[in-house]
C-alpha positions, -999 to 999 in steps of 0.1 A, spaced: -708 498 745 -674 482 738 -648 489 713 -640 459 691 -608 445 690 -588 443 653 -591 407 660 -629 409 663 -636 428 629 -626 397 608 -609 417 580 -600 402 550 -558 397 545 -542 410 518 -546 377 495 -586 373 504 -589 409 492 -572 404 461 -595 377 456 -622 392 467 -652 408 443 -644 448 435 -664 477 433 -662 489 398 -645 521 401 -609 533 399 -597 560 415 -571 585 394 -551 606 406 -535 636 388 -505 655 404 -512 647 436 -477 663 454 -485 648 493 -473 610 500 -496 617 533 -525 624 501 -516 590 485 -515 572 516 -548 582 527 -564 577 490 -551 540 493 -570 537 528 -601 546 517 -602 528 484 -591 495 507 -619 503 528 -647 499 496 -628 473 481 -625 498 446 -610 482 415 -575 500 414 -560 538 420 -545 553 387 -512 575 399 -504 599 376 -479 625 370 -461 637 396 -484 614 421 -457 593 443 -462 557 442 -450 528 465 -431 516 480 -427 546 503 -423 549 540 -447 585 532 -472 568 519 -472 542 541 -475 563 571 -513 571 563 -522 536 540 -510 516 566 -505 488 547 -535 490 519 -506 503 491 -504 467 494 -541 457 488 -553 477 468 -541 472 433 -524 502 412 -509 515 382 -484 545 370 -490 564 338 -470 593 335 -498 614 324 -532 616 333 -544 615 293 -528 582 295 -548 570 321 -582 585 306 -575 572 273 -570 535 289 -600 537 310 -621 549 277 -610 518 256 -627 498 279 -656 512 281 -655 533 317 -672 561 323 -650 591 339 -657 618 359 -634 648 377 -646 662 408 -640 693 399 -659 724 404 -667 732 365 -695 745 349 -724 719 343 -707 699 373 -734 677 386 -737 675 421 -721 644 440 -756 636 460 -775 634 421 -749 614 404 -764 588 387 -750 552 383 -759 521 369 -752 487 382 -731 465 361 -710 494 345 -677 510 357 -662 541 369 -630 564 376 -630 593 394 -603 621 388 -587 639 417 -564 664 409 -535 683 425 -541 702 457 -535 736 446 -543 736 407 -571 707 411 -576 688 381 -561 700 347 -581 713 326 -572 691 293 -579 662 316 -612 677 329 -621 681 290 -614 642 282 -641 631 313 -677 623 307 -685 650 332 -676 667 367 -689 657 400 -685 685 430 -690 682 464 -715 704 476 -695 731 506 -717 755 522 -685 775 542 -663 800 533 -636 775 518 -638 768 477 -623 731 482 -614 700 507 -582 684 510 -581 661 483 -578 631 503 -609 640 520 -628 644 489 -616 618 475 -631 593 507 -664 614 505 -666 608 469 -660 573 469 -685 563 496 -713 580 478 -703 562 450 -699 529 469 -732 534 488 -750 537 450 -725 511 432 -729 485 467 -722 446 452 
């Protein structure tokens, strides 16, 4: 077996991937404190071609050489938008019509494996800070919670990690 070359892959540039058909799910991002975080966040969400990220609070936002380090680039691809709290963001997403969830380890959370979706409608996801997770009053304005099932002796992932699991399951059940 031999490694493909970047040439190989055939990736979309930067203007094909604006062009290009989205997933329907936006990403939001509440008081994330780690560029590194954001970076990575953007990466994945180039990788599934999602709608946008939401950056909210005290959530960095490009252009950053931080950020950069990790989205290599997909800061640039991937569109996004700065509210300066998360409500804001929420209350946007719910004017038109998108349904919301935290990942958030709540009562009545629904586990991410029996999420249900249904094609043609669109989503946001809330991540929130990596100590204090999402806030609560945000958690309160969401349609529900999603958690990722963890069977070790940890109570959480690194948010960027969740927020790459998350989104594939979503992307492997939202798939254009």
């Amino acid at each position: 077996m031999r490694k493909l070359r970047t040439i190989e892959m055939h990736r979309m540039t930067v203007k094909e991937f604006k062009e290009a058909r989205k997933l329907p799910l936006i990403v939001v991002l509440d008081n994330v404190r780690s560029l590194h975080n954001v970076g990575s966040v953007f990466r994945s969400c180039d990788a599934f071609r999602i709608e946008a990220v939401y950056l909210c609070g005290i959530t960095a936002q490009p252009p950053s050489a931080e950020i950069h380090k990790t989205a290599l680039g997909a800061e640039d691809s991937v569109d996004w938008f700065y509210f300066a709290d998360a409500t804001e963001a929420i209350a946007q997403l719910h004017s038109n019509g998108v349904t919301i969830y935290s990942v958030e380890q709540a009562e009545g959370a629904v586990a991410l494996q029996d999420i249900k979706v249904k094609q043609g409608e669109r989503y946001a996801v809330v991540l929130g800070n990596e100590v204090k997770g999402v806030q609560q009053n945000v958690v309160d304005l969401c349609d529900g919670c999603i958690e990722i099932p963890q069977f070790g002796t940890k109570h959480s992932l690194n948010v960027s990690v969740a927020a790459g699991i998350v989104v594939w399951e979503l992307a492997r059940k939202l798939m254009f």
